[in-house]
KEMIVEX-232255 format. One record per residue (C-alpha): residue in three letters; x, y, z. Coordinates in steps of 0.2 Angstrom, whole numbers, padded with zeros to 4 digits, always signed. Layout:
AlaXYZ...
END
This chain:
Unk+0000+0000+0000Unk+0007+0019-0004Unk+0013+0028+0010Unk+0012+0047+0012Unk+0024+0054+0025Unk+0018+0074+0032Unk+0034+0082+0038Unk+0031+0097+0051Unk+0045+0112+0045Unk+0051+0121+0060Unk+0058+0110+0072Unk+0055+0094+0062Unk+0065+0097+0045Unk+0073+0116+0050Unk+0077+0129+0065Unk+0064+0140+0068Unk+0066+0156+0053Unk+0069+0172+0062Unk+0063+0181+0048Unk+0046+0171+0048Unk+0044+0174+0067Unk+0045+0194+0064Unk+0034+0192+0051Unk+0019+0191+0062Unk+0024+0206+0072Unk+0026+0215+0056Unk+0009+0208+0047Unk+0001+0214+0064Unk+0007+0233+0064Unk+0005+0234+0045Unk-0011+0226+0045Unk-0020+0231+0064Unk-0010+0246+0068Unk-0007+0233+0085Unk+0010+0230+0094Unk+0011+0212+0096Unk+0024+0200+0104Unk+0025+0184+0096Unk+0041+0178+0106Unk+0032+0179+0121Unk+0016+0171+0112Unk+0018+0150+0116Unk+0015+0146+0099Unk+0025+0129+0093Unk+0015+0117+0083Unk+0002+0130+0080Unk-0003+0136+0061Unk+0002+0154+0056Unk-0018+0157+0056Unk-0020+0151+0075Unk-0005+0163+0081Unk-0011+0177+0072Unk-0029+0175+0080Unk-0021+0172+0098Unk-0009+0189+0094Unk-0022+0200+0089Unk-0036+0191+0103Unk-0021+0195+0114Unk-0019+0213+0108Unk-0039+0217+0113Unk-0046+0213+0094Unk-0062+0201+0093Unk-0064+0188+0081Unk-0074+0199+0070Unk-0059+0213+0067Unk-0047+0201+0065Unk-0055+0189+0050Unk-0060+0202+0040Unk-0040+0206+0036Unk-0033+0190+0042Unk-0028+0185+0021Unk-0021+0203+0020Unk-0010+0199+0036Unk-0007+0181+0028Unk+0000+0189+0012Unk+0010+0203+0021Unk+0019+0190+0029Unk+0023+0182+0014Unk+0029+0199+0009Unk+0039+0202+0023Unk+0050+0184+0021Unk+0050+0184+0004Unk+0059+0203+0006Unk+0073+0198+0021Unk+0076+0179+0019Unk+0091+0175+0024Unk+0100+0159+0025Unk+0097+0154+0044Unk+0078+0156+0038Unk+0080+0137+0030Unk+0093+0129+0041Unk+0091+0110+0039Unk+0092+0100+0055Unk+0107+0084+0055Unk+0099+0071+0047Unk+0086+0080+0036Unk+0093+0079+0017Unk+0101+0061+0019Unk+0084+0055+0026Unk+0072+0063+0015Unk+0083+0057+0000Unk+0082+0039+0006Unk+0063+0040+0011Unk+0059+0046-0006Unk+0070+0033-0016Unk+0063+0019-0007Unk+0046+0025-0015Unk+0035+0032+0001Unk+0026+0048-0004Unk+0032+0064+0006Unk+0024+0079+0007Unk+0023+0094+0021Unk+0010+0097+0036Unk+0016+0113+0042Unk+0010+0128+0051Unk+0020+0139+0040Unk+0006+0150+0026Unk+0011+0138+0008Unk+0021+0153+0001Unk+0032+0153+0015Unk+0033+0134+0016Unk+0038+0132-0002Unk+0050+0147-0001Unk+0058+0138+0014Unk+0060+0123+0005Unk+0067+0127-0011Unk+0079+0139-0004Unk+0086+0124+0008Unk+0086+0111-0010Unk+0074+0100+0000Unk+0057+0105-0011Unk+0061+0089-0024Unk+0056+0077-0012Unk+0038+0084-0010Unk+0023+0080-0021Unk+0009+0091-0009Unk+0007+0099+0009Unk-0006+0106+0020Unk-0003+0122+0026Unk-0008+0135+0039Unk-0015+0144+0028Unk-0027+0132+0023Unk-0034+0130+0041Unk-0032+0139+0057Unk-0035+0117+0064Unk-0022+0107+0059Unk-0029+0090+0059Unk-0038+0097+0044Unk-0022+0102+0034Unk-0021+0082+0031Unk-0036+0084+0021Unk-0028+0096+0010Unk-0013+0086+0008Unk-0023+0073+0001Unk-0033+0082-0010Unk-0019+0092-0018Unk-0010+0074-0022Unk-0024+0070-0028Unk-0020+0049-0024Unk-0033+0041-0011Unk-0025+0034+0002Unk-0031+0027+0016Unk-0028+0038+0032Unk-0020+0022+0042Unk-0006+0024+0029Unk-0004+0042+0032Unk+0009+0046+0046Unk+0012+0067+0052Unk+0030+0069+0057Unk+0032+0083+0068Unk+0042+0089+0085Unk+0026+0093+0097Unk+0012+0088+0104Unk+0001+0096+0094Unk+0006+0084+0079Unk+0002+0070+0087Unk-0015+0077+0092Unk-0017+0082+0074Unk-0013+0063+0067Unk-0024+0057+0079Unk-0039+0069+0075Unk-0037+0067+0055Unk-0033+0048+0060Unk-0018+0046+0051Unk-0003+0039+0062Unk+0010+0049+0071Unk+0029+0049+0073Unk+0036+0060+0084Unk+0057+0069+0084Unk+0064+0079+0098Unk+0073+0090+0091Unk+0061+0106+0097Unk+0057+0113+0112Unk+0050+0094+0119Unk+0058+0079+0126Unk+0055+0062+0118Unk+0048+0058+0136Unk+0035+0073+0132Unk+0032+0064+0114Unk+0027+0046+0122Unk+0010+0045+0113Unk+0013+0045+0097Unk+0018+0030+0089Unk+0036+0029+0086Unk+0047+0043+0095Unk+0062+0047+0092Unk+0077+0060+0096Unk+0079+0065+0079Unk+0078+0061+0058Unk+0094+0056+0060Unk+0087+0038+0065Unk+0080+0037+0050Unk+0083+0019+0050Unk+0073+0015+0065Unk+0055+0025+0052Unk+0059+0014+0037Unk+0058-0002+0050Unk+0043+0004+0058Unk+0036+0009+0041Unk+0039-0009+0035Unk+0031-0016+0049Unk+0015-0006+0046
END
């Protein structure tokens, strides 16, 4: 059976992009005319949609103010990266090209699950050289719920495959509550701000894509 693997971006295949993280200050001042502070805002394994709402809830706006710019915010981020990306904005973690490259030749299906807006996504990507190895993604612009970003993915492949076949590969707990809601299966890599203690529940953990070996093992066994 075809196998589609969802790789999380930031902590999961790169470091955080400081230029993405301003972004949502900038999109918010631009946008809102609000001061916002997103390195004080807990935001890892959220979409770029849910952080803006939190900011700007944060800031004093209601739901209503805030949707009626969020897609001019969403492309003024876009703006903003495209304008000051700079090469720690799409810093590959140890293990990321070697394992994606052997995922990929071994025939499994890869694609991103990301909270990242697609433009930043794909920008991230192909600046590192990883952007071959995808075929689709779900993004945070597509949904401020990330268990329904697998429903993207899926329909922008355009392949059915049955959601026990579909793993999210991600860094936080919110991932693996995202595989579980969309009913895919989850494997789990410490290498962001959690311990693989913290990452117990999904169904393989691990401490990072360098174990690559240990996936491709659990993936034959599934």
């Amino acid at each position: 059976m075809k196998k589609l693997l969802l790789f999380d971006v930031d902590g999961t295949l790169m470091e955080e992009s400081p230029t993405h993280t301003e972004s949502f200050n900038y999109a918010c001042r631009k946008v809102y005319g609000v001061e916002t502070d997103i390195y004080s805002f807990p935001r890892h394994g959220m979409t770029d949609t849910g952080i803006l709402y939190g900011l700007l809830k944060r800031a004093g706006l209601d739901d209503a103010k805030i949707s009626v710019h969020i897609n001019d915010a969403l492309k003024i981020m876009l703006e903003y990266v495209k304008n000051n990306i700079k090469p720690e904005d799409y810093k590959l973690l140890n293990g990321v090209n070697t394992a994606l490259k052997e995922f990929y030749d071994l025939g499994y299906t890869l694609g991103l699950l990301t909270g990242n807006i697609q433009g930043v996504a794909e920008l991230r990507a192909e600046k590192a050289g990883i952007s071959k190895y995808f075929s689709t993604g779900g993004y945070g612009s597509d949904s401020m719920i990330r268990s329904e970003l697998v429903s993207y993915a899926l329909k922008r492949l355009g392949i059915k495959i049955d959601l026990m076949n579909v793993y999210l590969i991600g860094d936080t707990p919110l991932d693996i509550k995202a595989a579980r809601d969309a009913g895919a299966r989850a494997i789990a890599v410490a290498t962001g701000i959690y311990k693989i203690d913290e990452l117990k529940n999904a169904d393989l953990s691990l401490n990072s894509l360098e174990e690559k070996n240990k996936i491709i093992e659990f993936l034959k066994n599934q």
